[in-house]
C-alpha positions in Angstrom: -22.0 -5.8 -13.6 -18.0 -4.8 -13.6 -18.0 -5.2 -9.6 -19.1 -8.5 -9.6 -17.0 -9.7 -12.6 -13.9 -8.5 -11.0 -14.6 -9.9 -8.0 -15.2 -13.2 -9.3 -12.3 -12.6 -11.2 -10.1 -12.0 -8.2 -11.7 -14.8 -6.0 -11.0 -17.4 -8.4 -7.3 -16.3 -9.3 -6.5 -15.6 -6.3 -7.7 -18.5 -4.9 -5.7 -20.6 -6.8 -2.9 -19.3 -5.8 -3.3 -19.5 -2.7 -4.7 -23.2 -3.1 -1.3 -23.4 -4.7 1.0 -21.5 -1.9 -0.7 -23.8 0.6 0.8 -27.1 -1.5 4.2 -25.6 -1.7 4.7 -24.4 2.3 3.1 -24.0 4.8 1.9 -20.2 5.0 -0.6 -18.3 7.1 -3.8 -18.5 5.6 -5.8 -15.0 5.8 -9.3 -15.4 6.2 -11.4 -14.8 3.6 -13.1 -11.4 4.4 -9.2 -10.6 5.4 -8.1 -10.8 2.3 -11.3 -9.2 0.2 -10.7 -6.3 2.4 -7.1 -6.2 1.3 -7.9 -6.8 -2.3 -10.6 -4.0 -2.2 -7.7 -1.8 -0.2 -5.2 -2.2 -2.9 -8.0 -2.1 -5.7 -9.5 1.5 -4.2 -5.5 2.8 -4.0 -4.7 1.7 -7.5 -7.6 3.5 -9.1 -6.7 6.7 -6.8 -3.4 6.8 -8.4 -4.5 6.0 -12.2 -6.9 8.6 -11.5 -4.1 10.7 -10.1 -6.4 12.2 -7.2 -4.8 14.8 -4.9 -4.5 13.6 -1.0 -7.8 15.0 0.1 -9.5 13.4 -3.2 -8.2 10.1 -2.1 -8.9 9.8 1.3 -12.6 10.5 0.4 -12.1 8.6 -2.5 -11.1 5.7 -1.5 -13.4 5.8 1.8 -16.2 5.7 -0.3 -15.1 3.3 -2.6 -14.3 0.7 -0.3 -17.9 0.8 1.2 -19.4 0.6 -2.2 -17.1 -2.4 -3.0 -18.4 -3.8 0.8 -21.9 -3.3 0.0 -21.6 -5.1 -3.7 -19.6 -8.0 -2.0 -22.4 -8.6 0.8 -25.3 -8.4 -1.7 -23.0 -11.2 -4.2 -22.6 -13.4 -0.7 -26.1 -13.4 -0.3 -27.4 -14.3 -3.8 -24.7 -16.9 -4.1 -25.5 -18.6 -1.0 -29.1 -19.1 -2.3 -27.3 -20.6 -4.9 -25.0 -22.7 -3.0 -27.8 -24.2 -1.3 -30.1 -24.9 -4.2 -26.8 -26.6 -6.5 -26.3 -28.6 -3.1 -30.1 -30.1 -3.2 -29.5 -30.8 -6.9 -32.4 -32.3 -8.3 -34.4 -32.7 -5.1 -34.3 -28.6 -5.7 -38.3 -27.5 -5.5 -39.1 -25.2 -8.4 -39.6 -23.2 -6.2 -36.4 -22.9 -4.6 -34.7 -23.0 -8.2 -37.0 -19.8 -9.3 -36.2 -18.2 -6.0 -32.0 -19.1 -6.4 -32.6 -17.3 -10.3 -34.5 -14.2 -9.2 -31.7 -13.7 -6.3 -29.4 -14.4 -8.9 -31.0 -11.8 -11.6 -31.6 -9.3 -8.8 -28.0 -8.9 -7.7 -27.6 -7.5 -11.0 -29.7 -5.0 -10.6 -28.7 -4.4 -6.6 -25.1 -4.2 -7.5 -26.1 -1.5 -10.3 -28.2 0.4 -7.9 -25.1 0.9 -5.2 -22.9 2.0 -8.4 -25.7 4.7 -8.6 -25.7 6.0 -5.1 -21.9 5.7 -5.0 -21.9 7.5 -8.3 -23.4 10.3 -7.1 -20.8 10.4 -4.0 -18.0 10.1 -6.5 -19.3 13.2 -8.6 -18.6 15.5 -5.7 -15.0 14.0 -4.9 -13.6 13.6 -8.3 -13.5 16.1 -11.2 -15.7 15.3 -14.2 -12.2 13.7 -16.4 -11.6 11.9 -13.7 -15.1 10.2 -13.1 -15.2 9.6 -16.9 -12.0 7.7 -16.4 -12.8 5.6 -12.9 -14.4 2.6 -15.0 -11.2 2.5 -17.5 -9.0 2.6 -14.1 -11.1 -0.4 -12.9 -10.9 -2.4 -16.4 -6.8 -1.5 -16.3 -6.9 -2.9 -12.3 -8.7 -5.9 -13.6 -6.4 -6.6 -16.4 -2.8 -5.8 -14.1 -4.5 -8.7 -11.7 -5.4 -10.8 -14.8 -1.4 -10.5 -16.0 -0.2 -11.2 -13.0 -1.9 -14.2 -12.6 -1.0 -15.5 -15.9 2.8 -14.5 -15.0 2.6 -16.5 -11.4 1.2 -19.6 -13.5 3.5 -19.4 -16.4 6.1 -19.1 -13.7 5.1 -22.2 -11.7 5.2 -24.3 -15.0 
């Protein structure tokens, strides 16, 4: 699902450079959920302004937006900390556990696409029908903007 990929996406680039920021100096760390809320904050405002919504647009817009982005997150956490503790048991792992980690793991999937469903239908009575036709190429140019950046930071450091 596009949710999930871009936030894998931003938790691995940006926590490497943060991993990196913390070698460099010492900085105040945000906490995790701090900074997810920030990301999805940014994230939400970026797509309001490719899709260039009006003031009232965005403020429901982005409202709703963030909570669907919350939701997707939680149900992610969730399935990957089934995960986290099957990888951890490695082979002593029952099958059971292992078939119960892949069914969470297949089942976020179809969770995540769900809550794009429901929020779907919120976002059809905020935005105009050009504009909901172009929220998924406003997330894809969002994920690529974050991907550039994080190639320039890198480059930058070398």
């Amino acid at each position: 699902c596009m949710i999930t990929r871009i936030l894998l996406i931003l938790t691995v680039i940006f926590g490497s450079i943060n991993i990196s920021a913390q070698t460099n100096k010492p900085a105040k760390s945000k906490s995790r959920s701090e900074w997810f809320n920030e990301m999805s904050r940014y994230k939400a405002q970026f797509i309001a302004s490719e899709l260039k919504l009006s003031e009232e647009q965005k403020q429901k817009f982005v409202a709703a937006y963030e909570k669907m982005e919350n939701e997707s997150a939680k149900t992610a956490r969730e399935a990957r900390k089934m995960e986290k503790e099957v990888r951890e048991k490695g082979d002593n792992a029952t099958d059971l556990e292992l078939e119960k980690a892949a069914e969470a793991l297949t089942e976020l999937k179809l969770k995540q696409a769900r809550t794009e469903q429901v929020y779907f239908q919120q976002f059809k009575s905020i935005l105009t029908p050009r504009q909901l036709f172009n929220l998924s190429s406003a997330e894809r140019k969002f994920t690529r903007k974050i991907m550039e950046s994080h190639r320039k930071s890198r480059h930058d450091r070398d």
